[in-house]
N, C-alpha and C positions, 0 to 999 in steps of 0.2 A: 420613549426610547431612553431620554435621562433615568428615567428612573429603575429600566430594568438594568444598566449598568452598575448604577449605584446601590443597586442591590447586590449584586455579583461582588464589588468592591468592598462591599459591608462584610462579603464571608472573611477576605482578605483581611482587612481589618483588625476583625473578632477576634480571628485565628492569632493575630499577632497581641491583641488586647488580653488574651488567657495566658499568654505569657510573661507578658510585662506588667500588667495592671496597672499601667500608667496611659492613659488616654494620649497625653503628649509625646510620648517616646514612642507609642505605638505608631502616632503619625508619620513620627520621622523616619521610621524604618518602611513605614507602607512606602511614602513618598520616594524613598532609595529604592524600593523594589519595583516598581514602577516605572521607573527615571533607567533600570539596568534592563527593562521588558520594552521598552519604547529607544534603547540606544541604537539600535539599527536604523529606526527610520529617521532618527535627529542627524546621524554619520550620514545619508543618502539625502537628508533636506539643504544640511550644510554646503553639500559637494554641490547639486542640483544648484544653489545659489549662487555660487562661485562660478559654477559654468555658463549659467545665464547670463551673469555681470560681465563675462568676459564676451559673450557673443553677439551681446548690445551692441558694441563696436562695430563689429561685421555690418549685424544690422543696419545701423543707420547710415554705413558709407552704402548698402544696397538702397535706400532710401534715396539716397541723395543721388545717385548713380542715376537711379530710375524713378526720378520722383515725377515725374508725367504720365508713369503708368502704372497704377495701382495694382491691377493683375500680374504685370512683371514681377513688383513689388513682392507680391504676396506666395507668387512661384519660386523666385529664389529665395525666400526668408525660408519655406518650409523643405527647399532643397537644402538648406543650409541646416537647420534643425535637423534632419535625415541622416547627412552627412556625419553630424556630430552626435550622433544617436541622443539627443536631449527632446524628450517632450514639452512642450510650453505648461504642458498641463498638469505635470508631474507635483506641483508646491502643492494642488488642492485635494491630495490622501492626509499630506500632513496639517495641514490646517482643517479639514473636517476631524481629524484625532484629536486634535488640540482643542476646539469647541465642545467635540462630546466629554472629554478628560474634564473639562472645566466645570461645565454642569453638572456631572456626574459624581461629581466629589463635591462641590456644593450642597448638591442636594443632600450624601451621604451625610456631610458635615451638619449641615442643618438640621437635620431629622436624624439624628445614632440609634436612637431606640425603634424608627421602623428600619433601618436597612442596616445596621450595625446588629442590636441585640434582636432584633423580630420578635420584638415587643406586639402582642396584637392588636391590634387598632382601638378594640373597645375597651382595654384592659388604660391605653394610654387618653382616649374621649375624656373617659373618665375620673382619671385625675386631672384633665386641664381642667375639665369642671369645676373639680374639689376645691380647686387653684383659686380658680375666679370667684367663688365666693368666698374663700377665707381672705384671697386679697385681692384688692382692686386693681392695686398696683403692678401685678404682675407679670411678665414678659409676654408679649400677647403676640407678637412677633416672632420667635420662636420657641413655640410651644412644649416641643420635648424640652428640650434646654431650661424650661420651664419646670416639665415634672422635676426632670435629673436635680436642680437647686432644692425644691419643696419634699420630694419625696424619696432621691435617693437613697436616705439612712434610713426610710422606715420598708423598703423592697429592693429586694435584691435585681429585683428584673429589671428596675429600672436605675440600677445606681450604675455610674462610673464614676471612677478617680480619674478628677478634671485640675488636679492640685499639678503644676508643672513649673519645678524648680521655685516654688512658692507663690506662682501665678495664677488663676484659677479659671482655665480655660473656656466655663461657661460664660463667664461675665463677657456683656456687653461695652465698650469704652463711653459712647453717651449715655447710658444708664449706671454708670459706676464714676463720677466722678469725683468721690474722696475716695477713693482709692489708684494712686500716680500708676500705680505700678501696671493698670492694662493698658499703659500706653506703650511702653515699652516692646513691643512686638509689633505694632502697626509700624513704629517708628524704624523700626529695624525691616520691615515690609517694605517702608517710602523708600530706604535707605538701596536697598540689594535692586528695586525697580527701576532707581535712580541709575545706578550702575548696569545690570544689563539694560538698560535702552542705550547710554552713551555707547557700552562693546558694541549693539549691534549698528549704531550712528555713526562709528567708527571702522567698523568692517565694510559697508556700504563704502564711505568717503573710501576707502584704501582699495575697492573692487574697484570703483568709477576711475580713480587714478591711473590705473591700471588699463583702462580699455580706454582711455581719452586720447583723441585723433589731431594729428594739430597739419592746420587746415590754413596757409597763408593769404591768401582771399577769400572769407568767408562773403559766402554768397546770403541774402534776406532771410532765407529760409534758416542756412544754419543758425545765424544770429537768432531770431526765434525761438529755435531749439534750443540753445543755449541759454539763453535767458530763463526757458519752462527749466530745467535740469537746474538752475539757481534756484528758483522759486520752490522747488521742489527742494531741494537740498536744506531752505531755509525752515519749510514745512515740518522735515524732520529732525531740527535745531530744536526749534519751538513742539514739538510733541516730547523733547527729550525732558521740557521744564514741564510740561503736561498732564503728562504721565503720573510723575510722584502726588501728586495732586487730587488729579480722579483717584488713586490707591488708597489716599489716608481715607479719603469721602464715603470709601466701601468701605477699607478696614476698620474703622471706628465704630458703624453702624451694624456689624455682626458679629457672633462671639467669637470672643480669643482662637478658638479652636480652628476656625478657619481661615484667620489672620497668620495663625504656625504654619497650616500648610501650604499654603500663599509663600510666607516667607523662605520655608524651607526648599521650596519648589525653583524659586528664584536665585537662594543661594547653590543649589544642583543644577540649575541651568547655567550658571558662570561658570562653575568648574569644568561643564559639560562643552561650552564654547570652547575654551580655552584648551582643552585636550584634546576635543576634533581640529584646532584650530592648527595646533601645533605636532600633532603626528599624523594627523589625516591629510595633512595639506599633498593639491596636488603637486607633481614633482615641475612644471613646468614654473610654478610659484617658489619651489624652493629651488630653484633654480636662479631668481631673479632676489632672494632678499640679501 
């Protein structure tokens, strides 16, 4: 499945790569064209979030109301969900998009020459081959990426211009260590990861504020509850330090080229919050800031 996407994304690509002949610019624009094809369901995921955060409240005073009987329990949660036309189950269209978008542009990124140029398979065997015995040394982990270094200037079929703003997008950061300058895009990778997790660690704490019940004898249970919703809260403190963390751990270890669109994806997801945040909002929120 990844891969017939990534082939479909490789036409996209191309198309744009016969333009610009810049492998890195091409990225950026794929990654905008993408980001303006996928704005519908980001606008409907956002809103879909906000509602759920807000109906938690509901929920739990039905919890608490009727917490001796589970079937009650579960008859008015989903009378309550009906009522508010919200599905529980509505988050997992966009998080199956967002899984296959990830792999599928990996994959593109990692192999350009079979889903970007449809380079034939034997045409490219062939030069890993070549590869391996002229060097030993050479990227064996990603293969095209491989020819594209060794064979670009001597075949057309297999060249791109990977040179971006004097960075060279095939290089690896642990296989390029005198040269600083591929660090420079991982770092700016940790950096935008760093920032969207805190917006959305931020949006979260400001939904929860928002739907929090205040309860002058709390009974065992609440207390318990209350407690889990710390723990939890804390959970997502500590994934925000996390996070940039696992990001260098990948982005170092694969070439530039996937590290740009990582980064650029990251830097169009903050704009992308921050514009649904601020003209999408529902009115009963702007009503309250």
């Amino acid at each position: 499945m990844f891969s017939f996407f990534a082939n479909m994304f490789g036409y996209l690509l191309n198309y744009i790569y016969m333009f610009i002949q810049n492998f890195g610019i091409a990225i950026i624009l794929f990654s905008i064209i993408l980001k303006v094809i996928l704005l519908p369901l980001s606008i409907k995921q956002q809103g879909t979030m906000k509602k759920s955060a807000k109906l938690q409240g509901e929920v739990k005073e039905i919890q608490r109301k009727y917490k001796n009987n589970q079937e009650k329990i579960n008859q008015e949660t989903m009378e309550l969900y009906k009522r508010e036309k919200m599905n529980p189950f509505s988050g997992c269209l966009s998080s199956i998009v967002q899984i296959v978008l990830l792999f599928s542009v990996f994959y593109l990124v990692r192999s350009p020459l079979t889903y970007m140029k449809k380079v034939e398979k034997p045409i490219i065997d062939n030069y890993i081959n070549e590869i391996k015995e002229e060097d030993s040394n050479a990227n064996t982990a990603y293969p095209e990426i491989s020819v594209i270094q060794h064979k670009g200037g001597e075949d057309e079929r297999v060249n791109l211009n990977m040179n971006f703003l004097g960075i060279d997008l095939s290089k690896v950061p642990t296989q390029s260590n005198n040269d600083p300058k591929v660090y420079i895009i991982p770092i700016l990778y940790v950096l935008t990861t760093f920032v969207s997790t805190r917006m959305t660690t931020k949006m979260q704490e400001k939904n929860n504020t928002k739907k929090d019940i205040i309860v002058e004898n709390e009974s065992k249970e609440l207390k318990k509850e209350t407690e889990e919703v710390d723990a939890m809260a804390q959970a997502n403190k500590s994934m925000s330090w996390l996070m940039p963390i696992m990001s260098v751990s990948i982005a170092i270890i694969a070439p530039l080229g996937l590290a740009l669109y990582w980064l650029i994806n990251n830097v169009l997801m903050i704009i992308e919050r921050l514009i649904i945040d601020k003209f999408f909002q529902p009115k009963e929120d702007e009503n309250n800031v």
